[in-house]
N, C-alpha and C positions, 0 to 999 in steps of 0.2 A: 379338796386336796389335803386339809387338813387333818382330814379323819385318816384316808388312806396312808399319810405318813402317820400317826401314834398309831396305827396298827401294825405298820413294820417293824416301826421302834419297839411296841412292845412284845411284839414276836423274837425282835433277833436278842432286846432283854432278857428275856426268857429263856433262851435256849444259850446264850452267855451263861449266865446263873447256873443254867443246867453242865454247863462242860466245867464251871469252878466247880458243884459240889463234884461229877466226876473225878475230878483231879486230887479231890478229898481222902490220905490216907485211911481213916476211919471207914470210908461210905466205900471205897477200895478193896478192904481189907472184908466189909460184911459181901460184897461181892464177888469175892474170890472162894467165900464157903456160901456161896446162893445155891439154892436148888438144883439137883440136876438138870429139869427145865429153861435153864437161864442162860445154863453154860451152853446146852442144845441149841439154844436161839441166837446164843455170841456166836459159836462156831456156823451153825449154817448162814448169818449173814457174814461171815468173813470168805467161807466159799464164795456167796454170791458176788460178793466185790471181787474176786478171781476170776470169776469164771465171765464176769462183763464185759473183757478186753479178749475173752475166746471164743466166742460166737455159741456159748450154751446160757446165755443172757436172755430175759424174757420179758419183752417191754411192760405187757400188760397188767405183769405181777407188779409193777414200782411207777409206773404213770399213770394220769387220765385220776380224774376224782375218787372210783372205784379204788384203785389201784394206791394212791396215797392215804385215804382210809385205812386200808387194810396192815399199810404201813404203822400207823399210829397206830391201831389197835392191838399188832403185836410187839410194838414198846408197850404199849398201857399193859398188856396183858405180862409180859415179862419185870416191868417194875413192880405191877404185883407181886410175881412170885420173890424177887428179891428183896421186896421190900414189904415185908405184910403186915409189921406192925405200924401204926400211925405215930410214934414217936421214934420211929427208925430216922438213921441222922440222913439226911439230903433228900428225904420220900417227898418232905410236901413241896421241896422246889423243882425235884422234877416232873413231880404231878403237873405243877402250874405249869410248865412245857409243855405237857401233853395239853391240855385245857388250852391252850393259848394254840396249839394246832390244830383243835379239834376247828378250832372260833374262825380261823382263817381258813380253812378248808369249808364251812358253812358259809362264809364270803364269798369263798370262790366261786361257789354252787353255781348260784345264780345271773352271774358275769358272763357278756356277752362272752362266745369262743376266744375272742383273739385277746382282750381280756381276762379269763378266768385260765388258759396257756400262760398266760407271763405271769400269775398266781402260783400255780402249780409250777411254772419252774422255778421259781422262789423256794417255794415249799419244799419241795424235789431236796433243793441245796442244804435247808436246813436240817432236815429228813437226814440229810447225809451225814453233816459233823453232830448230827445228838448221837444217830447210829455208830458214826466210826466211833465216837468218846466211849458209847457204851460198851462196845466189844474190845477195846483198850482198856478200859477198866475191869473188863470181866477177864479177859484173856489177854495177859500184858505178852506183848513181844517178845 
């Protein structure tokens, strides 16, 4: 029991960490001249968060182990583009987000059904506030 709580804590640490550097005028400010790549992937997840409450929502693209995979990998692959250099300011705290989802989505793997469901909706949740922070930072209101 004690493992499965420091892994939460270190999860929702992580992604704490990740929404201060977001909130970081500087790491803000490199995000608003990001690649066109960046701005592409804020704007099509802020569709998708539209279009979830109109029945053009698609469960299998954001659930189920596949499906949050695929999530991570297009932050991992978008904080790339944003952030390409290794001394760029808030790179290596949101990397360790990602790194600290990849580790809890590997946990989940292998959890019975009705266990590695209550994982993934954990995940799902977090998934959610790194995503909304990022397309906030990318594309302010």
């Amino acid at each position: 029991m004690v493992a499965k709580k420091s892994k939460a804590t270190l999860l929702a640490g992580a992604l704490a960490v990740a929404q201060k550097v977001l909130a970081n005028e500087e790491v803000r400010r490199r995000l608003a001249e990001a690649p066109r790549g960046v701005i592409d992937w804020a704007t099509k997840k802020r569709a998708e968060r539209r279009a979830k409450g109109h029945g053009r929502f698609d469960p299998t693209a954001r659930f189920g182990q596949k499906g949050l995979e695929r999530r991570v990998e297009s932050i991992a692959e978008t904080l790339a583009l944003a952030f390409p250099s290794a001394d760029d300011p808030g790179r290596e705290e949101l990397t360790q987000a990602i790194v600290r989802l990849r580790l809890a989505l590997a946990v989940a793997k292998p959890l019975p059904l009705v266990r590695r469901r209550q994982a993934h909706l954990r995940i799902d949740k977090e998934l959610d506030v790194l995503e909304s922070a990022l397309v906030d930072a990318v594309l302010p209101k």
